[in-house]
NUDRENMAR-559748 format. One record per residue (C-alpha): residue number from 1; x, y, z. Coordinates in steps of 0.1 Angstrom, whole numbers, m for minus. Layout:
BEGIN
REC, NUM, X, Y, Z
...
END
This chain:
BEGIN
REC, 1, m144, m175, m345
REC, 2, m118, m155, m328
REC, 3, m83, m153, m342
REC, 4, m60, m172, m320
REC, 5, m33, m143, m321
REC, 6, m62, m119, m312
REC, 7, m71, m142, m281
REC, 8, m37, m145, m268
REC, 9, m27, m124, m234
REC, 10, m2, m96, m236
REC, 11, 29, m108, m215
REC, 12, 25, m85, m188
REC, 13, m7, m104, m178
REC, 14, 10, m134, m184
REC, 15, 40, m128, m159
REC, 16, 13, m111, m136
REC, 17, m2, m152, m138
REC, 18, 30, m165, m131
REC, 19, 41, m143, m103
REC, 20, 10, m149, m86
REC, 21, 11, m186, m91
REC, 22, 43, m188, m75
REC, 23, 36, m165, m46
REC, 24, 1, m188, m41
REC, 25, 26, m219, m43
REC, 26, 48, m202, m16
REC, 27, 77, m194, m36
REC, 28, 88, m163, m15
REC, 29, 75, m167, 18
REC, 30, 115, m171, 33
REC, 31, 119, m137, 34
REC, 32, 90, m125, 15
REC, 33, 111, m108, m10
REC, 34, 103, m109, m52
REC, 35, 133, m110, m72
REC, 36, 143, m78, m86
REC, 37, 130, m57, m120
REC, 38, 162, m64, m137
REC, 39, 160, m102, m126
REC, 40, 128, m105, m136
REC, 41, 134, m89, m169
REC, 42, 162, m115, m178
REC, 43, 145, m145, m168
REC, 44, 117, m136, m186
REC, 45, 134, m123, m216
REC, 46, 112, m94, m217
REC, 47, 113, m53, m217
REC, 48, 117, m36, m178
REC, 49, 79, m15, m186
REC, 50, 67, m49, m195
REC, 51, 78, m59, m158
REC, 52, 64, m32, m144
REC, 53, 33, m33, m156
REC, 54, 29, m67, m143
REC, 55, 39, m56, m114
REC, 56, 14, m32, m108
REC, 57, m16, m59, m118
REC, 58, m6, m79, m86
REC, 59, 2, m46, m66
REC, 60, m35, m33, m75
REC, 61, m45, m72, m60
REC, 62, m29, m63, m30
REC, 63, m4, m92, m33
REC, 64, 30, m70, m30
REC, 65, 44, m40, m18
REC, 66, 75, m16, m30
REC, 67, 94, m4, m1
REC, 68, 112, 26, m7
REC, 69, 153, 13, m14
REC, 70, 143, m23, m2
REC, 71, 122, m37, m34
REC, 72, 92, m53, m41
REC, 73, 76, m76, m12
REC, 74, 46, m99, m6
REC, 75, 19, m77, 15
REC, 76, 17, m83, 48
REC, 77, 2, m46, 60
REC, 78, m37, m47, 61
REC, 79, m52, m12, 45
REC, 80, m63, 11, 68
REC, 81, m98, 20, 64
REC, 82, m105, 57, 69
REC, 83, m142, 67, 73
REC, 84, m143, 106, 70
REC, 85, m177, 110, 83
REC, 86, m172, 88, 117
REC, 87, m140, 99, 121
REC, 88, m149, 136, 123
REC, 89, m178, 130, 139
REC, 90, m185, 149, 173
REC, 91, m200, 120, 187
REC, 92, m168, 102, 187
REC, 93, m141, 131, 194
REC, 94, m169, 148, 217
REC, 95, m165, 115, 238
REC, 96, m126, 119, 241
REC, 97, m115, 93, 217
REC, 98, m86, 100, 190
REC, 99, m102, 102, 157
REC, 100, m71, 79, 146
REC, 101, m94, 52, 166
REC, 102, m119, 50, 145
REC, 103, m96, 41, 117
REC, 104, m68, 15, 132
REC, 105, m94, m4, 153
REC, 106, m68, m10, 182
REC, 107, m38, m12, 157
REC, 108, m8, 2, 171
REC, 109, 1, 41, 165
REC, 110, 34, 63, 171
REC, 111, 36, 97, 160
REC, 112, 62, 127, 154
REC, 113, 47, 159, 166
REC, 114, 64, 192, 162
REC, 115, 45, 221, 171
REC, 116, 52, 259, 168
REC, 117, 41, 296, 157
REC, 118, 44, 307, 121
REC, 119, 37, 327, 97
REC, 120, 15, 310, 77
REC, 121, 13, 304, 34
REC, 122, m3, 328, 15
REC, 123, m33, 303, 7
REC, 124, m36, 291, 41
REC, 125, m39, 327, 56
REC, 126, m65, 332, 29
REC, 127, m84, 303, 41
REC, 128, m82, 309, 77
REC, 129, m88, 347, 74
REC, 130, m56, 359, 94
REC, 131, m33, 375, 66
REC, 132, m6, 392, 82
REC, 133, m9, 377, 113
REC, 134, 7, 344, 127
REC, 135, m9, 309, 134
REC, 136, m2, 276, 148
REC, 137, 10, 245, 130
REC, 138, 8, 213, 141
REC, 139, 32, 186, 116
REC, 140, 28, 149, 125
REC, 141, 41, 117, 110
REC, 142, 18, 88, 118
REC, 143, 33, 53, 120
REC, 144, 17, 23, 126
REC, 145, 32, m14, 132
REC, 146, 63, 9, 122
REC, 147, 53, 16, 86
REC, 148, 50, 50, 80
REC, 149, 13, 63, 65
REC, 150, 7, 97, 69
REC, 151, 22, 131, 69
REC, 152, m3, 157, 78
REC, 153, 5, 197, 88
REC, 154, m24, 219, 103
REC, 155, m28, 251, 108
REC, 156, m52, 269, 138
REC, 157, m54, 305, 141
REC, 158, m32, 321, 172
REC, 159, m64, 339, 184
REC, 160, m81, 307, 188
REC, 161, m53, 287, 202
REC, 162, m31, 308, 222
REC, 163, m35, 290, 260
REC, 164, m47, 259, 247
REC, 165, m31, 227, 247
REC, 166, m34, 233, 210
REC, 167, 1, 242, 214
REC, 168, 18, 214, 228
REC, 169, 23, 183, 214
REC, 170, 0, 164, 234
REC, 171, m36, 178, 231
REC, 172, m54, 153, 256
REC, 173, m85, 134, 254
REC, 174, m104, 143, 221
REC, 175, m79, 159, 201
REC, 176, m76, 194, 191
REC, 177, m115, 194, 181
REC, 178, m120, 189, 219
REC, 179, m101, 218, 225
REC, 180, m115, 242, 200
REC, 181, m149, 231, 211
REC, 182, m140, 240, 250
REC, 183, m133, 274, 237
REC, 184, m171, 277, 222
REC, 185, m152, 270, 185
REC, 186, m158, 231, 182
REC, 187, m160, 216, 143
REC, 188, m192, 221, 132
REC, 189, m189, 211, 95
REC, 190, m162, 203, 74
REC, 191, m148, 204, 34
REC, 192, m118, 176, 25
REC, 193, m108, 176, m10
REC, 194, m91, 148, m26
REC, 195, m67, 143, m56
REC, 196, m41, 111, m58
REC, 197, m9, 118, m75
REC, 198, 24, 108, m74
REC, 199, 43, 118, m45
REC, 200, 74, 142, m46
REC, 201, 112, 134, m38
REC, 202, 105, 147, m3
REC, 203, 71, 127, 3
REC, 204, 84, 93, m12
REC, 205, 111, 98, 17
REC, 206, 94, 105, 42
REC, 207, 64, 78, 38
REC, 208, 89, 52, 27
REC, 209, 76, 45, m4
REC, 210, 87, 44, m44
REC, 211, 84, 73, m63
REC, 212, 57, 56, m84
REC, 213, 36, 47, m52
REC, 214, 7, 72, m54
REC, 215, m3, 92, m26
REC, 216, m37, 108, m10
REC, 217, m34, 140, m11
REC, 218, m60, 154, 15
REC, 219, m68, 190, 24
REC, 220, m93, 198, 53
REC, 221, m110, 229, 64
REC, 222, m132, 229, 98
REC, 223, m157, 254, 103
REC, 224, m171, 261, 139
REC, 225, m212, 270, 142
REC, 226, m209, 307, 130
REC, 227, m186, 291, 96
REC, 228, m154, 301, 107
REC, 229, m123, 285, 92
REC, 230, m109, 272, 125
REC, 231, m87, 245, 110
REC, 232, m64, 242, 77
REC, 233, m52, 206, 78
REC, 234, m27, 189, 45
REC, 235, m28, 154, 49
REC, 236, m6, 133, 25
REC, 237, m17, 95, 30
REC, 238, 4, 63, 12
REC, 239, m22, 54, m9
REC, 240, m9, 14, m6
REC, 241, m20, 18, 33
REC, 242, m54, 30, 27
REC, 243, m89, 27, 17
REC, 244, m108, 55, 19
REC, 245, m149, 45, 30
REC, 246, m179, 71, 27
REC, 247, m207, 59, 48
REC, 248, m233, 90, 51
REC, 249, m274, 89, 55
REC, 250, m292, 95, 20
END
């Protein structure tokens, strides 16, 4: 027989059980606001970690939300899901469509584009084969129903997109892959790699969320047919907007 103190939850689930029992009730559906840390932590007469961590049980059930300087909120944003392989696919930038379509499904989408010539990091020269010379960098922040979720920066080699609309901010039906493809360079494989951490001071600003939110941290490199680096492309994703979905033939 198990020992009764043995069986007994740790607090944090049981204020994770209340929270959600009031949120099911519709305790906070006014304004959609939780009370705060510290209020939480006096009216349950408990330690701010042990908060926290409650906090994050209901946050990992996709109940609330932290908003950067606003507080903790009931979720109301759907995660994006973000299939790499249909996304990139040719069949679906090759026919002129956004690969951002594939992921919001006819959700609305703004974006901040700044684009200009550079001199590129040591690493991404490396990558892209072109130390010493200058590129092309494209940096975006994608918003959609006016939540920020993505910072990306890419960078495209000036040999390759010098005279393309590569360069300006609006690349025109198919994206940049449309363009590099027009110019006998079009993606012909790809490498992302993935690590989630939490974001910096710079990142939690610019995506709007806490600095305990974690991030996606995606990096990108696009090869044309003869495996050329034609593309470097940084992605940093609010990991609270996202799922990320596989789907590939075995």
């Amino acid at each position: 027989m198990k020992d009764p103190a043995q069986s007994k939850k740790p607090r944090y689930v049981e204020i994770a059980d209340e929270l959600r029992a009031r949120i099911e009730a519709g305790n906070y559906a006014a304004n959609g606001k939780l009370p705060s840390e510290r209020a939480l932590t006096e009216e349950f007469e408990t330690a701010r970690n042990t908060v926290r961590d409650a906090l994050q049980i209901l946050r990992g059930e996709d109940l609330i939300e932290s908003r950067g300087g606003s507080g903790v909120f009931l979720r109301t944003f759907s995660r994006i899901g973000r299939d790499a392989v249909e996304r990139l696919s040719r069949r679906h930038w090759g026919a002129g469509r956004a690969v951002w379509d594939s992921d919001l499904h006819g959700r609305d989408r703004q974006e901040n584009v700044e684009v200009e010539k550079v001199d590129p990091p040591e690493g991404i020269a490396g990558t892209l084969g072109v130390k010493g010379q200058k590129v092309w960098r494209r940096s975006r922040v994608y918003r959609s129903e006016k939540r920020p979720i993505q910072q990306s920066t890419a960078w495209y080699p000036a040999d390759l997109a010098e005279g393309t609309a590569i360069t300006e901010p609006n690349t025109g039906p198919g994206g940049v892959y449309a363009r590099l493809d027009e110019i006998g360079h079009g993606p012909a494989r790809y490498r992302e790699e993935i690590k989630v951490r939490l974001p910096l001071s710079s990142e939690s600003k610019t995506l709007g969320i806490t600095m305990s939110t974690p991030v996606i941290f995606i990096v990108r490199t696009a090869y044309d047919a003869d495996d050329r680096p034609v593309e470097v492309n940084e992605m940093m994703l609010d990991a609270d907007s996202y799922r990320l979905v596989y789907t590939f033939p075995s």
